[in-house]
N, C-alpha and C positions, 0 to 999 in steps of 0.2 A: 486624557489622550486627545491631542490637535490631529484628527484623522486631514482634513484639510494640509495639513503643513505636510502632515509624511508623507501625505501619496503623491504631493507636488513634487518633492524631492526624490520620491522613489520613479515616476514620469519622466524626472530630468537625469533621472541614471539610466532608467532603460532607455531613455534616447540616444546616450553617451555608450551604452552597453552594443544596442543595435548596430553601430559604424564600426566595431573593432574586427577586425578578422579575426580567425581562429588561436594564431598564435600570440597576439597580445590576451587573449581570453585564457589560454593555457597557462600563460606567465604567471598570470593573477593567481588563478587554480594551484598551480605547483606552489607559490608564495603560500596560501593557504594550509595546504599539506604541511609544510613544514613548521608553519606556525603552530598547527594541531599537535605537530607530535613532537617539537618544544616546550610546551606548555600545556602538556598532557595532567601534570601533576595537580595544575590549577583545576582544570577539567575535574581531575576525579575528587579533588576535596568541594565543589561546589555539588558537584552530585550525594557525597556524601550525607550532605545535608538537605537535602531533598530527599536520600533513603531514611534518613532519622526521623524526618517529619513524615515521609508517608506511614513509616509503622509503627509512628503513636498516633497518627490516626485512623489506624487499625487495617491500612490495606494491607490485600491479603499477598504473597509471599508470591503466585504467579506475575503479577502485576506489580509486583518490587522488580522481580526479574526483567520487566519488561523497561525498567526505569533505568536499575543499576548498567553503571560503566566502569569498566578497569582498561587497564593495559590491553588487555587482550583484544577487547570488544572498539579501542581506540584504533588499535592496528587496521579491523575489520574496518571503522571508518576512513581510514586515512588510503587505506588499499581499495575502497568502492570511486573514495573520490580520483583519485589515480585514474582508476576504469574510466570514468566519466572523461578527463582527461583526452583519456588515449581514444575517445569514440570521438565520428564523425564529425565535424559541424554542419549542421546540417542545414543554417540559414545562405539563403542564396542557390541554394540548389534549385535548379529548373528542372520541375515534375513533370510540364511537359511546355508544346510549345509549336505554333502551325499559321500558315500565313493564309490570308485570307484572298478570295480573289479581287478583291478591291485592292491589291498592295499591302493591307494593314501586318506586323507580325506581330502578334500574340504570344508570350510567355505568360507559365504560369511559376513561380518561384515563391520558392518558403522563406518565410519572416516570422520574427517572434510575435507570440500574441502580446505581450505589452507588461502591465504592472498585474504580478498574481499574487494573490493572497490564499494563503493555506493555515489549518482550522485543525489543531490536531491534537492526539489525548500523549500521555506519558512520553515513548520511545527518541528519550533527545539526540540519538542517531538521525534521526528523518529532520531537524535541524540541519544538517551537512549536508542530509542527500538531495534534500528539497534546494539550498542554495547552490550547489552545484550544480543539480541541473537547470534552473532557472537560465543562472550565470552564461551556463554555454550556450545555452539555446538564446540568449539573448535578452531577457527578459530579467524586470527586477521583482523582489519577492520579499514580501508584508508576512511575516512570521506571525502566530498566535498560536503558542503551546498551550498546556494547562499548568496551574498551578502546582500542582506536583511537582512539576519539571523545570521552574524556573527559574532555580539558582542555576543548574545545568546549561539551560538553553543562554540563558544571560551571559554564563564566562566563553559559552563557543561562538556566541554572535560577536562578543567583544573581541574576541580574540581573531574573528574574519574581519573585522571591520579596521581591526588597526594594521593586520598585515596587508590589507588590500591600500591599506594609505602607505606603506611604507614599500611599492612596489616600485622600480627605478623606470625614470621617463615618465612618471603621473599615470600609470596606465592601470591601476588599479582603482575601480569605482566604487566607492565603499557605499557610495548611495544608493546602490542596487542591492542592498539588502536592508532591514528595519525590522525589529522585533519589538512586538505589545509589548507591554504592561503591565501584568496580571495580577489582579490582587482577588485571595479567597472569595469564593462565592460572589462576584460580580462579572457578570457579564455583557455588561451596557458596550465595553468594546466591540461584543460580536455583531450586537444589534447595527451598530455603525457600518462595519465593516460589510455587513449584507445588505446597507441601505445604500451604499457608497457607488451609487449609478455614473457611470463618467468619469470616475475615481479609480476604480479597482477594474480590470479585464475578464479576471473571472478567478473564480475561487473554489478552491477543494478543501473538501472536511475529509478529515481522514483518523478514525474512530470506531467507537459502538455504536452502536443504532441511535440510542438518544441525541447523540451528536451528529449524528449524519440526517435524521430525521428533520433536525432544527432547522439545520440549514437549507435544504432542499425547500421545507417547507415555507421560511422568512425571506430567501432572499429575493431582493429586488436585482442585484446583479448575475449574470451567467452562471453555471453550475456548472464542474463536472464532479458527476457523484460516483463517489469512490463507495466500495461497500464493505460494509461489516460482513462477516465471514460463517456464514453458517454452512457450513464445505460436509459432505458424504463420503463416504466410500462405498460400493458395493458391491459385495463377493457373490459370485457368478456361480451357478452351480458346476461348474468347467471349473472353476479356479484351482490353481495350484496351491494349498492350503497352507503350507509354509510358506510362500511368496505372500499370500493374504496376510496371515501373522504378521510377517516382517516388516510389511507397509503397514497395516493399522497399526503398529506399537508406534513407529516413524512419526506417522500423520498426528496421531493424537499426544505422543506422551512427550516427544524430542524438545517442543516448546509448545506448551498449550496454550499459551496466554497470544499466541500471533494473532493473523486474520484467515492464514492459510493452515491453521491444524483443523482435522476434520473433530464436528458438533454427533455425528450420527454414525453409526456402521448398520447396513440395512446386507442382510445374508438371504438367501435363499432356501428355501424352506427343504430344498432337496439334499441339504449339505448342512445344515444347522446344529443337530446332535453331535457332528464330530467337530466341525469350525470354532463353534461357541464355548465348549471348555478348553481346545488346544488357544484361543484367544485368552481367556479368563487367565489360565494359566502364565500364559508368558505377558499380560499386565502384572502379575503377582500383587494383586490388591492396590496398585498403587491408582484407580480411577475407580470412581463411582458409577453406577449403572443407572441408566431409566429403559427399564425393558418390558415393551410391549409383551400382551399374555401370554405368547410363543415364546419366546425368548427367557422370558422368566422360567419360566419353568425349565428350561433348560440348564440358567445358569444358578436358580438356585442350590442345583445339586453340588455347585463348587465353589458357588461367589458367597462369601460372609454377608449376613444378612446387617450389616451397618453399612455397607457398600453398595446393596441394589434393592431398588424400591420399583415399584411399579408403577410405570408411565402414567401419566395423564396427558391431555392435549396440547397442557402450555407448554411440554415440556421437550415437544417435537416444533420445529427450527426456533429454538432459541440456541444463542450462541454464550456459551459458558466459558470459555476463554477461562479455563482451569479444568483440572482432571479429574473430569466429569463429561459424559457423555450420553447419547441417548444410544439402544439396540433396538431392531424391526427385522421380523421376521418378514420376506413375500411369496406372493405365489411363482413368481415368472417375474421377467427382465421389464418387463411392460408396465407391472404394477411398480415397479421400483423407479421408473422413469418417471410416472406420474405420480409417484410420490415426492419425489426429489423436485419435480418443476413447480411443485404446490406448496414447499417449506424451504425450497432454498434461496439465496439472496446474489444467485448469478453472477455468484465469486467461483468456484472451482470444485469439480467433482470428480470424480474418478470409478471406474470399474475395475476387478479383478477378475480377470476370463480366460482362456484357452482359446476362445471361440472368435474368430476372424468375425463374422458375420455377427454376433452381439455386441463387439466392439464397438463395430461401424452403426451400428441400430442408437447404440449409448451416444457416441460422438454427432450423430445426426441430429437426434434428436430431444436431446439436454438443452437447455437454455441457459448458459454460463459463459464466463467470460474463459475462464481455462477448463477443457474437457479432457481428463487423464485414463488410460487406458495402461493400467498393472505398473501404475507410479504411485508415490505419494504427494501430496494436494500440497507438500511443502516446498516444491517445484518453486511456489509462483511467485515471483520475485526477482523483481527489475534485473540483480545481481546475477540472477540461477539462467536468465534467458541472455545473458550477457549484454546489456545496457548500463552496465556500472553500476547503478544505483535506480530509485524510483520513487516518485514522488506520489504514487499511489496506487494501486489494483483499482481501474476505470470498471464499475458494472452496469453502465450505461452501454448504449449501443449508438450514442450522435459523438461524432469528433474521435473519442478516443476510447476504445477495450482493452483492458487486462491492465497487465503491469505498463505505466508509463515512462517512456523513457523520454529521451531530449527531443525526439520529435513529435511526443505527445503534447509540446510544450509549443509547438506554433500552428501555423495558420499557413494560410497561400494567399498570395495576392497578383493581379496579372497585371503585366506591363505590357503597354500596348505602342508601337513606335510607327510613325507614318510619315507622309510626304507630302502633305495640305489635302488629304482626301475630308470631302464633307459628304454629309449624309443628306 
């Protein structure tokens, strides 16, 4: 890989990218759409063949899910990217703006931050959402899937890259988009791409821990660190216990392999005897338990003993991303707060309460980037907040929190206009 030559290329599209207004950016975008869902078919025999390689290499069937595309799941892309579309542009907007008493006026107005490179595991969805929003927000955008995913990621790039050339009046910049290279177990690309000072504006991984860890920890250019998901729920001795049920089956079982299904369901020791088998029950065996001593005992009287085992330490905030989870019994909302801020990874939590004032105690003082109160934690999502799409859950606290959308994706810079004032 000549990192030199693309990021020159991908520098001379986001320049090209930054002067278009909204509607030649749309043009491009809607060109896109269509191209996706012309050549849908190509799409899914290229994935196909990334599902046949994933499970002879023995990945496991959550994370095939998170791979596999059909029809259906095409639609969802082509309908996010639409979203994306129909939202704001939001470059050029003056956030604020105030004249000095020397004559000077000051605006402050948003601009894209420049060439970004994104770092990211299976879901060749986040392919489309990541160029789209780049695209609008102005900026151009350095792909690196994984291997798993890169016959997938290969025929969608191809297929953006030639409808954005085939767009009437040149106004389609194909150069603003560039996808790695990937070959099994090398990663010398990523090394580059994190050394790539001057090169690249700033980069997100957007993954498991191992992947997210790497990066934050090698790189020499900006970060924003998206996080892996080890998400709670906590039922409230107030809780409405069929409301609890029906969000922890939601959170945990709907798609567990995301970054937003909950790792842990932590109950309150005041409601546990009745909570923890009407739970048990309506999982009907389909998730594994790690249950603290309280809890064990509670559910051995109903969970099959191939399905719960008793916790040990590693086994609380680790993020299993399948169906599998850990149980913790507490004493009070207190213990559960400082449980939850000592094992979670300030991606998204949630409580189930009755009680106004626990609510507000939970949302105060959690430390996450989405705090839910009698939701479930699969809320959080560019889509679900309506940003169209998103190029990653931010669990940092500089620049950018939560789900990012198109204006997660710039910057500000002031423009300062005068009449020969010197200093």
């Amino acid at each position: 890989m000549d990192l030199d030559i693309i990021c020159e290329n991908l520098r001379k599209g986001s320049e090209e990218l930054a002067l278009q207004n909204a509607d030649k950016k749309n043009r491009s975008l809607n060109a896109v759409a269509k191209a996706l869902d012309t050549h849908r078919e190509e799409i899914i025999s290229a994935n196909k063949i990334d599902i046949e390689n994933g499970r002879s290499n023995g990945m496991s069937e959550s994370l095939i899910d998170r791979l596999m595309l059909d029809n259906k799941r095409i639609d969802s892309i082509i309908e996010s990217l639409k979203n994306v579309i129909s939202q704001t542009d939001p470059i050029g907007e003056e956030t604020s703006g105030w004249k000095t008493p020397n004559g000077l006026t000051i605006r402050q107005v948003r601009v894209p931050l420049g060439v970004i490179a994104i770092i990211y595991e299976s879901r060749p969805n986040v392919t489309v959402d990541a160029f789209a929003l780049a695209y609008k927000s102005g900026n151009s955008i350095l792909l690196r899937g994984s291997a798993s995913a890169y016959n997938s990621n290969k025929a969608i790039v191809k297929i953006i890259k030639e409808s954005l050339s085939s767009v009437a009046n040149n106004i389609g910049i194909s150069s603003a988009i560039e996808l790695v290279e990937v070959k099994e177990h090398d990663h010398s690309d990523v090394d580059q791409i994190l050394n790539a000072v001057g090169k690249i504006d700033v980069c997100l991984p957007r993954g498991g821990k191992k992947l997210i860890q790497n990066v934050v920890s090698n790189a020499r250019v900006p970060v924003i660190e998206t996080g892996s998901g080890v998400c709670h729920l906590f039922v409230d001795e107030s809780a409405q216990l069929e409301k609890a049920v029906n969000i922890a089956e939601n959170a945990k079982i709907q798609r567990p392999s995301v970054c937003n299904a909950i790792e842990c369901i932590i109950v309150h020791k005041n409601i546990s005897d009745e909570f923890l088998p009407l739970m048990a029950a309506r999982f009907a065996n389909r998730v594994k338990f790690h249950a603290d001593e309280k809890s064990y005992a509670i559910l051995e009287k109903s969970v099959p003993k191939e399905i719960l085992f008793k916790a040990c330490e590693e086994d609380f905030g680790n993020e299993y991303l399948d169906y599998e989870c850990c149980v913790k019994v507490v004493e009070d909302i207190n213990e559960a707060i400082s449980y939850i801020n000592s094992h979670n990874t300030k991606h998204s939590e949630s409580i189930i309460t009755e009680s106004r004032i626990n609510a507000r105690l939970f949302q105060s003082k959690i430390d996450a980037s989405c705090v839910y109160v009698n939701a479930s934690t699969r809320f959080t999502d560019g889509g679900e907040f309506g940003f169209g799409a998103e190029l990653g859950i931010s669990t940092q606290k500089l620049h950018a929190r939560g789900p990012m959308g198109i204006k997660a994706l710039t910057t500000t810079k002031y423009l300062i206009d005068g009449d020969g004032q010197i200093r």
